[in-house]
matplotlib code that plots the C-alpha trace (Angstrom):
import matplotlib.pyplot as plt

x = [-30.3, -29.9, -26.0, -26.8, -29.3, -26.7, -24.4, -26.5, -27.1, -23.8, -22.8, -26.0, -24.2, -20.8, -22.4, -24.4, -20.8, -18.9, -21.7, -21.8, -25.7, -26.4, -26.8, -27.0, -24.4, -26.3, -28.9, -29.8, -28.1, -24.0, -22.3, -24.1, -22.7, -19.3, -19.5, -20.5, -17.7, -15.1, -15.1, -14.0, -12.1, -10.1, -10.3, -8.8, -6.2, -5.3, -4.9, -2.4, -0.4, -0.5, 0.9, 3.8, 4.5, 4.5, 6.9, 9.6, 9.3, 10.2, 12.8, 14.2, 15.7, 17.9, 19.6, 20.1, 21.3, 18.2, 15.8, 18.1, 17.2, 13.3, 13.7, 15.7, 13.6, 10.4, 11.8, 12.2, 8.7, 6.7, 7.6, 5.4, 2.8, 2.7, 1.6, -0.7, -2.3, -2.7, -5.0, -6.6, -7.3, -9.0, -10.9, -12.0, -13.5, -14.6, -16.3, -17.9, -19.7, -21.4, -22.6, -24.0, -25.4, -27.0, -25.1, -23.7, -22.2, -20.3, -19.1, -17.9, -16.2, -14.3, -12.9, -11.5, -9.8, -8.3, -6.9, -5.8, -3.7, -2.3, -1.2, 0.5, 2.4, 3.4, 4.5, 7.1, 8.2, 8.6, 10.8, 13.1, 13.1, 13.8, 16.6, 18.3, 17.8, 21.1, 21.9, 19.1, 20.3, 23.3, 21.5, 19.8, 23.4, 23.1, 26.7, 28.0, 26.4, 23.2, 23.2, 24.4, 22.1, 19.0, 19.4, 17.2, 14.1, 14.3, 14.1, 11.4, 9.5, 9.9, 9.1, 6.1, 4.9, 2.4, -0.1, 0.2, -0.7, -4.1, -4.8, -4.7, -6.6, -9.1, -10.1, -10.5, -13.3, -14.7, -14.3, -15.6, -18.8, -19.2, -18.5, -16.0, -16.6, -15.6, -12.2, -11.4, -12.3, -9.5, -6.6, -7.8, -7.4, -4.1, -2.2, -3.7, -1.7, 1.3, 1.5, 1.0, 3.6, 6.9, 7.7, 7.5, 9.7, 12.0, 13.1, 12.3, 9.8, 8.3, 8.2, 9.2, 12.7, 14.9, 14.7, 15.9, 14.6, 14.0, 11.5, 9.7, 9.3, 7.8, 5.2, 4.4, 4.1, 2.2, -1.0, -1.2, -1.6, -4.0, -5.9, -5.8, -7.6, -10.2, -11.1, -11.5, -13.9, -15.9, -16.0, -17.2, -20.0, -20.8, -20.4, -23.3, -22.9, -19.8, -20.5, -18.4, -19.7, -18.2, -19.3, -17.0, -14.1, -12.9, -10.4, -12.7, -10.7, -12.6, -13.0, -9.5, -8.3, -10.8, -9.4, -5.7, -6.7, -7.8, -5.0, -2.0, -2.3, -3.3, 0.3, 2.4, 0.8, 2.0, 4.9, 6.0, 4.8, 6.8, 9.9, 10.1, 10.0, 12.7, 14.3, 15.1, 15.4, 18.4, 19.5, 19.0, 21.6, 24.2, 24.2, 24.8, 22.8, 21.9, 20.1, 18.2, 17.3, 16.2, 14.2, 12.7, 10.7, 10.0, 8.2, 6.7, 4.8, 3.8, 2.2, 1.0, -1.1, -1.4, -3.4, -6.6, -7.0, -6.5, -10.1, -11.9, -9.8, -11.0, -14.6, -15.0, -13.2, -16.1, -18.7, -17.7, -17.6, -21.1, -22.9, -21.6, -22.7, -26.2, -26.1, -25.9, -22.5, -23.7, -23.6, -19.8, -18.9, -20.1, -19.0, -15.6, -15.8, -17.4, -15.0, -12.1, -13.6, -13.6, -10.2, -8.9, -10.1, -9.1, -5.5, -5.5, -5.7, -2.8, -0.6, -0.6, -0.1, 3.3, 4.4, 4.4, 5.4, 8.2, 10.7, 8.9, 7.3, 10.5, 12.1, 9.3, 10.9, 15.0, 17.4, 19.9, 20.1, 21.8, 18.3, 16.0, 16.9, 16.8, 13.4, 12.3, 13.0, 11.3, 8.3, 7.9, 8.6, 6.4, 3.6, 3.5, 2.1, -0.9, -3.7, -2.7, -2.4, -6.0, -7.7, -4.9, -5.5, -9.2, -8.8, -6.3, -9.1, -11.6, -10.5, -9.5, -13.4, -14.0, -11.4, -9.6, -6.1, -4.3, -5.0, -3.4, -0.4, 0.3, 0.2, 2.8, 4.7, 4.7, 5.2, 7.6, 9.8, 10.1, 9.5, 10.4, 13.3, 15.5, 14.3, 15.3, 18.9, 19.8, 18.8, 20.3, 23.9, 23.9, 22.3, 23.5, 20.0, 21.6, 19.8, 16.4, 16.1, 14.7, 11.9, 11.0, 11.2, 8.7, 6.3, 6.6, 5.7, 2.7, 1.2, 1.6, 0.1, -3.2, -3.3, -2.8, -5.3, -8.0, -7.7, -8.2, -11.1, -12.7, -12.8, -15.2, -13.9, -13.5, -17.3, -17.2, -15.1, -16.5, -15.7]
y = [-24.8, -21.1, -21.5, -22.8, -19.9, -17.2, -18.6, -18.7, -15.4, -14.3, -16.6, -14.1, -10.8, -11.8, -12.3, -9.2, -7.5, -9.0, -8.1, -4.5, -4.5, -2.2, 1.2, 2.9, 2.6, 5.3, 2.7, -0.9, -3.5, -2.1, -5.7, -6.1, -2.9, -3.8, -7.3, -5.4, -3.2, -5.1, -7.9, -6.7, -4.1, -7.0, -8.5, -5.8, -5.8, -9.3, -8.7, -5.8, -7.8, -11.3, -9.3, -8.0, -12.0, -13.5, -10.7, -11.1, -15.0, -14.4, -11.9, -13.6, -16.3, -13.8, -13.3, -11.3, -8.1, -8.1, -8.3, -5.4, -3.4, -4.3, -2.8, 0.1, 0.6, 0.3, 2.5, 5.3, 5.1, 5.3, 8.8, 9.2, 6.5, 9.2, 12.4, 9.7, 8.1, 11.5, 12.2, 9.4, 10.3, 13.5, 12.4, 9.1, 11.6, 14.2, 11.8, 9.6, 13.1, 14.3, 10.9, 10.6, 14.1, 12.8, 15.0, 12.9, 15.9, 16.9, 13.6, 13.6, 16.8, 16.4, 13.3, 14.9, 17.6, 14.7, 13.1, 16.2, 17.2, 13.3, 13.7, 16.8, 15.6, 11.8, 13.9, 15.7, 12.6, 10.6, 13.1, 13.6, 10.5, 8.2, 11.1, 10.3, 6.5, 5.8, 8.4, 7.4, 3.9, 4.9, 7.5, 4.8, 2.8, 0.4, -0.9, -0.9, -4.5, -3.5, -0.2, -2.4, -5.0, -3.1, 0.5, -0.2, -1.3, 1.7, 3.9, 2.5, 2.2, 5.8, 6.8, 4.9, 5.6, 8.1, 4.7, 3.9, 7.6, 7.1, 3.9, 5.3, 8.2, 7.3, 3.3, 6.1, 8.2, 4.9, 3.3, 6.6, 6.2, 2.8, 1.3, -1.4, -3.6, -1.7, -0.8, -4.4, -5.6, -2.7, -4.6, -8.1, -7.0, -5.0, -7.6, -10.2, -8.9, -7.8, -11.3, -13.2, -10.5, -10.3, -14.0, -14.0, -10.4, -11.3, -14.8, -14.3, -17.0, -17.5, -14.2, -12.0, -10.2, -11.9, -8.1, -9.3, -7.0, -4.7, -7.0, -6.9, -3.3, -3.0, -5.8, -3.9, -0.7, -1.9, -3.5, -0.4, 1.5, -0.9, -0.7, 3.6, 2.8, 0.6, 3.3, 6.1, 3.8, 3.0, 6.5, 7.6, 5.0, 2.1, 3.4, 2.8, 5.9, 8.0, 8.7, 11.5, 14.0, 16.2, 19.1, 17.8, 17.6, 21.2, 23.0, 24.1, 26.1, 26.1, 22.1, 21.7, 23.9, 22.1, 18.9, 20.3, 21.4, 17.5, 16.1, 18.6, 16.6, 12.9, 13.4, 14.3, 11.2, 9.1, 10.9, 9.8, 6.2, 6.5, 8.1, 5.6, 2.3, 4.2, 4.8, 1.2, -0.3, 2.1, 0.5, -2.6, -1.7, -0.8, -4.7, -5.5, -7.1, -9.9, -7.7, -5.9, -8.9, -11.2, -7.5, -7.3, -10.7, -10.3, -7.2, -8.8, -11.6, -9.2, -6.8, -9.8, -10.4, -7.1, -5.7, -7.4, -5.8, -2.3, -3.3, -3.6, -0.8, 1.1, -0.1, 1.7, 5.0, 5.3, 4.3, 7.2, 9.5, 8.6, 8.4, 11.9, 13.3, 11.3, 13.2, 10.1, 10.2, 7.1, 4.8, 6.2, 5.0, 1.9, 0.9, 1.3, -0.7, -3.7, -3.4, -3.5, -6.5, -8.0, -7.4, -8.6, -11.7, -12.0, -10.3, -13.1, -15.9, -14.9, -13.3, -17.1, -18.6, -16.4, -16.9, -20.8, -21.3, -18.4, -21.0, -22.4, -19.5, -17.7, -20.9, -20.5, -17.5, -17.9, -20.8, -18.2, -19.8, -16.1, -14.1, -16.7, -16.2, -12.5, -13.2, -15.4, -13.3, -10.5, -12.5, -13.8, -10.7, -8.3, -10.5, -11.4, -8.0, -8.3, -8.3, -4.4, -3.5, -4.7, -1.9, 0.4, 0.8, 0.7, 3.7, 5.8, 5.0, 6.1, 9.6, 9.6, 9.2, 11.9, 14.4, 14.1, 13.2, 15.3, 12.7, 9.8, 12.4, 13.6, 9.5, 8.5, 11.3, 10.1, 6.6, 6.3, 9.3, 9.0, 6.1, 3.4, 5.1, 5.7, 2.0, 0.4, 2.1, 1.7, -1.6, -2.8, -1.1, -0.8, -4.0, -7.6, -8.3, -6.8, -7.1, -8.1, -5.2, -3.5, -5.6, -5.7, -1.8, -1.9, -4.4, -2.2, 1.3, -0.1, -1.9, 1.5, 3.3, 1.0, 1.3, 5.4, 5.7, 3.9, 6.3, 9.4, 8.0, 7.2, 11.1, 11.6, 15.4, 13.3, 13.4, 17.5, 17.9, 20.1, 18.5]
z = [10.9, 12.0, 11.3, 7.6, 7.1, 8.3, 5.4, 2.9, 3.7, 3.8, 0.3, -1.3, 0.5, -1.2, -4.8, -4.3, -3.7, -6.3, -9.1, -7.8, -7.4, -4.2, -4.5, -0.9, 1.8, 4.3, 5.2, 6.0, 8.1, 9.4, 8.6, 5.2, 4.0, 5.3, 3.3, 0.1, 0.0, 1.8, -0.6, -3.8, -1.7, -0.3, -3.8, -5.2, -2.7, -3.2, -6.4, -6.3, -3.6, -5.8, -8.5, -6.0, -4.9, -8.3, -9.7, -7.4, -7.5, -11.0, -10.6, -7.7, -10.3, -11.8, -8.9, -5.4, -7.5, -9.2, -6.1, -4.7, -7.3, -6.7, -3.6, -3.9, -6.7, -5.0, -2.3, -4.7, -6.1, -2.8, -3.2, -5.8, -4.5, -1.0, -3.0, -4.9, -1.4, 0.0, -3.0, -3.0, 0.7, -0.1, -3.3, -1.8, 1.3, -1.1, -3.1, -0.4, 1.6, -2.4, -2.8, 1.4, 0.5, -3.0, -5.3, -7.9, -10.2, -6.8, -6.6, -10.7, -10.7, -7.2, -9.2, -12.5, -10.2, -8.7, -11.6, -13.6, -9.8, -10.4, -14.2, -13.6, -10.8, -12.6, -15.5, -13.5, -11.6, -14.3, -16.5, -13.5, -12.1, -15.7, -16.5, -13.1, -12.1, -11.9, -9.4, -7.8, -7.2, -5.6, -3.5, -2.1, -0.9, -4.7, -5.2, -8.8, -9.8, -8.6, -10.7, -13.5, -13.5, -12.4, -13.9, -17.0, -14.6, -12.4, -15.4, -17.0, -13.5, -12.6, -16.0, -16.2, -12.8, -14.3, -14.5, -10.9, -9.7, -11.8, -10.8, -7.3, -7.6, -9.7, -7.4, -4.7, -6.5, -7.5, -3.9, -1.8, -4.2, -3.5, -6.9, -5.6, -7.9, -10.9, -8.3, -8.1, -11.6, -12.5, -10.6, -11.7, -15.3, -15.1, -12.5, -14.2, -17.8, -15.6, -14.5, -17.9, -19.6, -16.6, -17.2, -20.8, -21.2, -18.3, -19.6, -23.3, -23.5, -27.3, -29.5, -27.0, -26.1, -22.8, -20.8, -17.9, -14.5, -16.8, -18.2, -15.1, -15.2, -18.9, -18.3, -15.2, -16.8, -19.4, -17.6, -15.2, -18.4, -19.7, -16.2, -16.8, -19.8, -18.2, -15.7, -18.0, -19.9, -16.9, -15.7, -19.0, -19.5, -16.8, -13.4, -11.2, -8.5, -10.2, -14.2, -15.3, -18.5, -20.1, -18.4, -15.4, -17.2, -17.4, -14.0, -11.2, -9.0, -5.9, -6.0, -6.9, -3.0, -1.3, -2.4, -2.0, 1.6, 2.3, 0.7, 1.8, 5.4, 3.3, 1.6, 4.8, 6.5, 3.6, 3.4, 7.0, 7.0, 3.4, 4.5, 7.7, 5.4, 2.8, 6.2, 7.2, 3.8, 3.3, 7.0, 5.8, 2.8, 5.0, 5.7, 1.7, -0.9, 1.0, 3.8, 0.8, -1.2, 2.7, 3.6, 0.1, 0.2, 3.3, 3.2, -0.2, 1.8, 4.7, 2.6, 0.9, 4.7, 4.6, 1.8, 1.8, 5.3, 4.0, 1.7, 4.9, 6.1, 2.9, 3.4, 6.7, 4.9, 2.4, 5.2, 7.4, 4.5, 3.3, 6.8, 7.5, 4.5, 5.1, 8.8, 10.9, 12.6, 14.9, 11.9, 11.4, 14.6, 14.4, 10.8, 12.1, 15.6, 13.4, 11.0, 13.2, 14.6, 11.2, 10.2, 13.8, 12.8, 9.4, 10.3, 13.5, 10.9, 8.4, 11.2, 12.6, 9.5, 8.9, 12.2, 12.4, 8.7, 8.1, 6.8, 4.3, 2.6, 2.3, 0.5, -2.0, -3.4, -2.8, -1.9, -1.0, 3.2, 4.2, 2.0, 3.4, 7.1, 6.6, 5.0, 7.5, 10.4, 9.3, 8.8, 11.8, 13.7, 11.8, 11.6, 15.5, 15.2, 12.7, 15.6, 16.2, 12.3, 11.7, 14.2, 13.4, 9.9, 10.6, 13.1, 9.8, 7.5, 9.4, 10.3, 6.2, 5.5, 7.4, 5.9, 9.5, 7.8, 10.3, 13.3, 11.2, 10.6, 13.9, 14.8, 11.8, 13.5, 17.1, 16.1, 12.9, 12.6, 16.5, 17.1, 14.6, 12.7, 16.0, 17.5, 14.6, 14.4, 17.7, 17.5, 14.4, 15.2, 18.8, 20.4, 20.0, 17.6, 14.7, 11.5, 13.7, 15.8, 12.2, 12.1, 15.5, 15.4, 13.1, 14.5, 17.9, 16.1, 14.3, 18.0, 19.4, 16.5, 16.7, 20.4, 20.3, 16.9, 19.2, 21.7, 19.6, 18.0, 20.8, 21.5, 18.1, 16.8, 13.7, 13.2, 13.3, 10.2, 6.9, 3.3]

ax = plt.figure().add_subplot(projection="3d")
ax.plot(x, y, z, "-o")
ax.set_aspect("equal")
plt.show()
């Protein structure tokens, strides 16, 4: 009886959180408000990480030249996605401390000087990076049929990637107020179009034109844009906790350094987690195409696992941010040991799934035996280390909330630039494992990056920090 009335309690939690009804974070029961804004937090990460599976199951049938270019592609573009992350970082902490402190103006204007910082910088990226992709390409170790065949869909991506910078930055204002909901009903719409639209403009099916890959990078393009326009309309009219006026929308200086100051440290940690994955796909492309393409869907189904945890991840960021802004750092602390908890057991239960059934999820998306090997390796290897990823990207998201992003930076540091990058060449050119020793360089940096961020939290200067 008690066991059927704890899930009927939880079943009315999960509604609650998928409707977007609650309004304050700073109080009540810890584990309800980690359910409320975990849920579409992992709902929106589902989506975003669907949307990555489904599009390279389609442009996996066009051939190993094609996913190549994904990835090289995508390589390229995490650039961009690390000044977007670091702030999103500073807005989301920013925007969580004005709504703990019950200043909702705060909260709206520290989210336009985020989004005007991100339009300036996708405009430059996407003018230099379209104008060059085919340089890019080969910067990246592309051969001459991958820059043929993919050369079109890097252009459009990195000319387009203005969308993906505002989706970013503008689900973190929504997410550090604790507006979820609208946060994940912004990814349902635009990965739900991207999905519906790459098939049909990759193939040519009905009306529309056979693209090709290049297909794939319109349709993609295109929904994120659509999602832009989603949030703008939200912000402007239906947001429970973060409605911006027009009074907010003008340049505040001092908001606009403060948020710099937050982010400056937000974008180096990004930048170093980001540089260390460009780092061993370009190893994995000394290998060839088949490498690239086995590495690609790999890392597709892992981040797959992985995503969803970053929404619980996410859901102890805005707690932090909000309880320290309320003035009750004990409620910080323990959102983020319960939420660890959570994610260890969530993260447990997909890490085992990946680990017994490599084989079989890697046939879904190739029937190239040399990619699906390669793919199936790498998902059994990285994932035998999910159980450390789920308190490790607890532990970065908390200090995040706080507006401590320069613990999380001096860990990316330790671990990937020192850690990962040199493990994973020695061990891919120097050691009989080859090809695996990349993998298993990177599964060994992340346990040690959990293990070390637990550590420093436990030492609590995080709870000190002004925003």
């Amino acid at each position: 009886m008690g066991n059927l009335i704890r899930l009927r309690k939880l079943a009315r939690t999960i509604s609650e959180a998928l409707r977007g009804d609650h309004a304050d974070y700073t109080t009540g029961p810890l584990t309800d408000a980690i359910v409320l804004l975990a849920v579409p937090m992992v709902i929106e990460m589902l989506m975003e990480s669907l949307f990555a599976i489904v599009d390279i199951f389609w442009v996996s049938r066009l051939g190993r030249n094609a996913v190549a270019t994904v990835g090289l592609t995508e390589s390229l573009i995490t650039v961009l996605e690390t000044l977007a992350m670091g702030l999103s970082i500073g807005v989301t902490a920013m925007v969580a401390r004005r709504i703990g402190e019950k200043d909702p103006d705060g909260a709206a204007r520290a989210a336009v000087q985020g989004i005007l910082i991100g339009g300036l910088l996708s405009i430059l990226f996407g003018v230099l990076g379209s104008a060059h992709a085919e340089s890019l390409l080969r910067l990246m170790g592309a051969d001459d049929d991958v820059v043929a065949t993919g050369a079109g869909f890097t252009r459009v991506m990195l000319g387009g990637s203005g969308s993906l910078v505002l989706l970013f930055i503008i689900n973190a204002a929504f997410r550090g107020a604790g507006d979820a909901t609208v946060a994940m009903r912004t990814l349902i719409f635009a990965n739900t179009f991207n999905m519906l639209l790459g098939p049909c403009l990759i193939f040519g099916l009905g009306p529309f034109p056979k693209l090709g890959v290049e297909g794939a990078a319109i349709a993609t393009t295109t929904g994120r844009s659509l999602g832009v326009l989603y949030q703008l309309y939200r912000l402007a009219r239906h947001s429970r906790h973060l409605r911006v006026g027009r009074s907010h929308i003008e340049i505040n200086l001092g908001v606009m350094r403060r948020l710099l100051s937050l982010s400056g440290a937000g974008t180096l940690q990004h930048f170093v987690s980001t540089a260390s994955w460009i780092g061993t796909t370009r190893l994995m492309s000394s290998f060839g195409a088949v490498a690239v393409a086995g590495y690609t869907i790999g890392i597709r189904v892992i981040i797959f696992g992985l995503l969803p945890c970053w929404g619980i991840a996410n859901a102890a960021a805005t707690l932090v941010g909000q309880s320290l802004g309320a003035k009750n750092p004990e409620r910080a602390r323990q959102s983020v040991w319960r939420a660890g908890f959570i994610n260890c057991c969530v993260m447990g239960l997909v890490g085992l799934c990946f680990v017994l059934f490599p084989g079989p999820i890697a046939s879904f998306f190739t029937d190239d035996p040399a990619v699906r090997d390669i793919a199936t390796s790498c998902l059994r290897i990285i994932a035998s280390g999910y159980l450390f990823y789920a308190y490790g990207m607890v532990f970065s998201q908390a200090f995040n909330g706080a507006g401590d992003a320069w613990t999380p930076m001096f860990l990316n540091i330790v671990c990937f630039w020192c850690g990962q990058l040199p493990a994973a060449w020695i061990l891919a050119k120097y050691s009989p494992l080859g090809i695996v020793g990349v993998p298993l360089a990177v599964t060994l940096a992340f346990s040690f990056h959990a293990i070390a961020g637990g550590l420093l939290f436990r030492r609590g200067t995080w709870a000190r920090r002004v925003v």
